[in-house]
N, C-alpha and C positions, 0 to 999 in steps of 0.2 A: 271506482265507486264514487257516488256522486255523494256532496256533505249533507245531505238530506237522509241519503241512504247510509251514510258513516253514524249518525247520530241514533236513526232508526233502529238501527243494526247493535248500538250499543247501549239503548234501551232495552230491548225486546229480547236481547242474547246475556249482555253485561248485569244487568239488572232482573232478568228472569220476569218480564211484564208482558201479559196479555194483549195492551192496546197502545198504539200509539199515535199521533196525528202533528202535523203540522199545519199552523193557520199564522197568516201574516199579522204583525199585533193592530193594524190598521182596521182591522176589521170588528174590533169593539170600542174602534174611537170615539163613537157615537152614544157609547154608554154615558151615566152620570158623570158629574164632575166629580171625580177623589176616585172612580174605581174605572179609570182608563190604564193600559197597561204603560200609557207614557206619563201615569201620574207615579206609580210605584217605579219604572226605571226611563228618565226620560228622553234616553237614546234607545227603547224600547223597539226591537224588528219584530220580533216572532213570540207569538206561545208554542209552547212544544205542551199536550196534552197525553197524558198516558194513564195507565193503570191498569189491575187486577179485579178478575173475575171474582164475587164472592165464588166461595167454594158449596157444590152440591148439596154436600155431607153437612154442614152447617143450615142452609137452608131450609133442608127437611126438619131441622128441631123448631123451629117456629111451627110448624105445622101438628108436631105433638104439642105442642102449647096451645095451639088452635082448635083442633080437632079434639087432641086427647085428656086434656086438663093437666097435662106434663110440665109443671113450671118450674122444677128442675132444671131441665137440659137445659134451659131458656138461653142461659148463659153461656152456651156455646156459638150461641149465633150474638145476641147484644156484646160479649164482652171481646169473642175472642175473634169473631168475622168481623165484625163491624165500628168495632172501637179498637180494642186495644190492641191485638196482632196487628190488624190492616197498619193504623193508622201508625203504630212505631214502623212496619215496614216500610211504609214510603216516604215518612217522615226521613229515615236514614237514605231510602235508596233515590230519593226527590235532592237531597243534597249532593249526597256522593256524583251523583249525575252533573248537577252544577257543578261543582266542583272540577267535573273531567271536562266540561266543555271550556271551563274558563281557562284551563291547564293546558288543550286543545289547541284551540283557536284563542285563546289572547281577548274572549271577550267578556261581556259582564252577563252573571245569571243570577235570578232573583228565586227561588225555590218557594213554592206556594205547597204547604204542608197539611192542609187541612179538605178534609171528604166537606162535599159538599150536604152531605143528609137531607131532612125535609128542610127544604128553603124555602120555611114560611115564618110568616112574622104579622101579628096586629095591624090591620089595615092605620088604624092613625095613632100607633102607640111607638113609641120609642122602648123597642125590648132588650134583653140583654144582647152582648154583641154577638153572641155566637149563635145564636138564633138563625138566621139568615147568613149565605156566604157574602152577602154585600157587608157585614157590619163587623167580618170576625176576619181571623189571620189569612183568610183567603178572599181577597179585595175586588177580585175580579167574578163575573160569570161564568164559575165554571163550565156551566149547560152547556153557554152558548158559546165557548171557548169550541169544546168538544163538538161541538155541532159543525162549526166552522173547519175544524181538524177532520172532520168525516167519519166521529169515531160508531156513530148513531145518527136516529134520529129522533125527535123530539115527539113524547109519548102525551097522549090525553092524561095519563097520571104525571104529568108536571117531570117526568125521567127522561135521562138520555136514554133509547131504547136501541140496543146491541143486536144485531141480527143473529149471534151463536147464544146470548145471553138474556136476551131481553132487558128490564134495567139492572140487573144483577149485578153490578160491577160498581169497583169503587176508584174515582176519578183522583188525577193530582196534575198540577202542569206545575211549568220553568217559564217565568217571562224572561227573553235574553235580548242581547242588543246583537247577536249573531244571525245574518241573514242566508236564506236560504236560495238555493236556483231555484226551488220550483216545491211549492205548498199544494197539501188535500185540498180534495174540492168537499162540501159536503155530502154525506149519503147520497146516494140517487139509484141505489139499486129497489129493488123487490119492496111495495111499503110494508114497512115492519107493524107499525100500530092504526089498525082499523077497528074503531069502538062496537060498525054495524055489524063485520062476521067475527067480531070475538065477543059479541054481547052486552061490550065494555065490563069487562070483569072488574076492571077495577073500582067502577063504582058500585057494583053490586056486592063487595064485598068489605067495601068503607064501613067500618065499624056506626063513625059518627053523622053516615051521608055529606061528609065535604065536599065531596066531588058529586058533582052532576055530570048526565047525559044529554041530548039534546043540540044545541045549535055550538055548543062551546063560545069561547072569545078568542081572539088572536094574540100570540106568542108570536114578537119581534125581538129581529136579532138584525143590525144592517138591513138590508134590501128584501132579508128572506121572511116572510108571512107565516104560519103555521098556526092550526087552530088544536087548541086543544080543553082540556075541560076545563069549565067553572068551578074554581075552590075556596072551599070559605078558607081560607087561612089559619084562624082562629080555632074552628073545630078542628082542623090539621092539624095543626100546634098543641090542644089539648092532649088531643088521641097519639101523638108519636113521642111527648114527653110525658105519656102516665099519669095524666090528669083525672082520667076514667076509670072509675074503681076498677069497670066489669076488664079494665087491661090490664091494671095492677093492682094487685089485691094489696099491697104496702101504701099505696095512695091515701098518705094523711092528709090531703091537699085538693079532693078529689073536685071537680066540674060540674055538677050536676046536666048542666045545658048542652047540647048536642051545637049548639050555634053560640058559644059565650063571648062577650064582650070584651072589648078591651081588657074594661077595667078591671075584672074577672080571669082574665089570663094573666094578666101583670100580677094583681094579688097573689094569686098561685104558681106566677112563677118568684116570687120574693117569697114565700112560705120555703120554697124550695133551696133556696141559697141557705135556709136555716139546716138540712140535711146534707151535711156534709159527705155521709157516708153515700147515697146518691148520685153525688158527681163520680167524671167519668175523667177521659182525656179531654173530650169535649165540652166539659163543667154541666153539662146534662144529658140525662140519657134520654136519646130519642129515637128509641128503636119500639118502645113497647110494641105498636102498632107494624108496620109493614107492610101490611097486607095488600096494598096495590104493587108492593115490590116482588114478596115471596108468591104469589098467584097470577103476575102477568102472562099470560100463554104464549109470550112470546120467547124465542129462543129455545124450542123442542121442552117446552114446561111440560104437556104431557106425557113425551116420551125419557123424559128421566124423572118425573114425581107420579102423575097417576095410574099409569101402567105397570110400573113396578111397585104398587100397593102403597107408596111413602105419603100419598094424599088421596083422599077420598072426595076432592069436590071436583 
């Protein structure tokens, strides 16, 4: 067994994970300066990208919060899919992993513990750090980490998009100084995300119209091109941390503007640091919204949510 396959193998068996990929860390050398993977470990070979599927049964409770006015359940999917189960899961099983490779192989592993969620942020505003995976405890691109591993491929909703899942899935990598015989190439099977035979669900179902359809703009990653939609960021940002009453009826803080400003988001997110009970593991919750996540078609969405009655759109 080749050490590609030894780590795979004890990822995906050891740690009971869904996904996993290898990409040589040279391949996001070209990112900014501070979030290169040989700025965090600087004898830096490989990211190792992995992670877990949200789970079905959770995702359908957004859909009674959607559909049904159910904001009860809600918290089965924000607290315990999406924050707080995932995020202590890998947060343990992203170390203990490190921890065996370094025990292993004798080399250095740097565990990157944090989901990357909506990776948006105020076009000219300095937000809080968690806002964005560039500014918070996970320094690198995870997208484009996972893009490069082959774990997906890069969706018009700004998501890695999984061919059993679509973007359902919550990501973590290992930067190590341990190298491999032979790294994933990325996706190149079946395209997963076509906006013209899927309708572009996902903008049609933007609460705040963030995303457009149309010509999109180009998503770079190294050498690889990819288009995908136009997002306001800003409106993103509102609508996934509960800025919009009609997403969170507790919204003391609410947005009025479907397009709001900087200075408008930053105000409302500094009202927010005032609500302690609000914070999360992620020090804000930004799940209100999802809806380009939970109704991506891709990944057999219809044949495990509208078929079986659990979504009506």
């Amino acid at each position: 067994m080749t050490r590609s396959e030894m780590v795979k193998n004890r990822v995906l068996a050891g740690s009971d994970m869904d996904y996993v990929g290898l990409c040589p860390a040279s391949v996001l050398e070209d990112e900014p300066v501070g979030r290169r993977p040989s700025d965090l470990l600087p004898n830096a070979k490989s990211v190792i990208v992995f992670g877990r599927r949200l789970i079905s049964g959770s995702i359908q409770t957004k859909f009674r919060q959607f559909e049904n006015g159910v904001m009860n359940v809600s918290g089965s999917y924000s607290a315990h899919s999406f924050v707080l189960s995932v995020n202590h899961l890998c947060m343990k099983e992203t170390y203990d992993i490190a921890q065996w490779l370094e025990n292993t192989y004798g080399c250095f592993a740097m565990p990157l513990t944090n989901n990357v969620l909506q990776a948006v942020q105020p076009e000219g505003n300095y937000v809080p750090y968690f806002a964005d995976p560039l500014k918070s405890g996970l320094p690198i691109d995870l997208y484009k980490a996972a893009y490069w591993a082959g774990i997906g491929e890069m969706g018009w909703n700004h998501r890695i998009i999984t061919p059993d899942n679509g973007p359902r899935v919550y990501l973590c990598a290992i930067v190590t100084s341990l190298e491999f015989e032979e790294y994933d190439k990325p996706y190149s099977g079946e395209k997963l995300c076509d906006p013209e035979k899927c309708g572009a669900v996902c903008v049609q179902v933007c609460p705040v119209h963030a995303l457009e359809a149309g010509e999109g703009i180009e998503w770079r990653s190294g050498e690889a091109k990819v288009k995908v939609g136009k997002l306001d960021v800003n409106g993103c940002a509102a609508a996934c941390f509960g800025f919009k009453r009609e997403l969170n009826r507790f919204a003391s803080n609410a947005i009025e503007s479907e397009h709001p400003s900087d200075e408008e988001l930053a105000a409302a997110l500094e009202k927010q640091f005032e609500s302690p009970g609000f914070q999360t593991l992620d020090h804000l919750p930004m799940y209100h919204c999802d809806r380009c996540l939970v109704y991506c078609p891709v990944g057999n969405w219809a044949e495990k949510f509208r078929k079986t009655g659990l979504s009506n759109k």
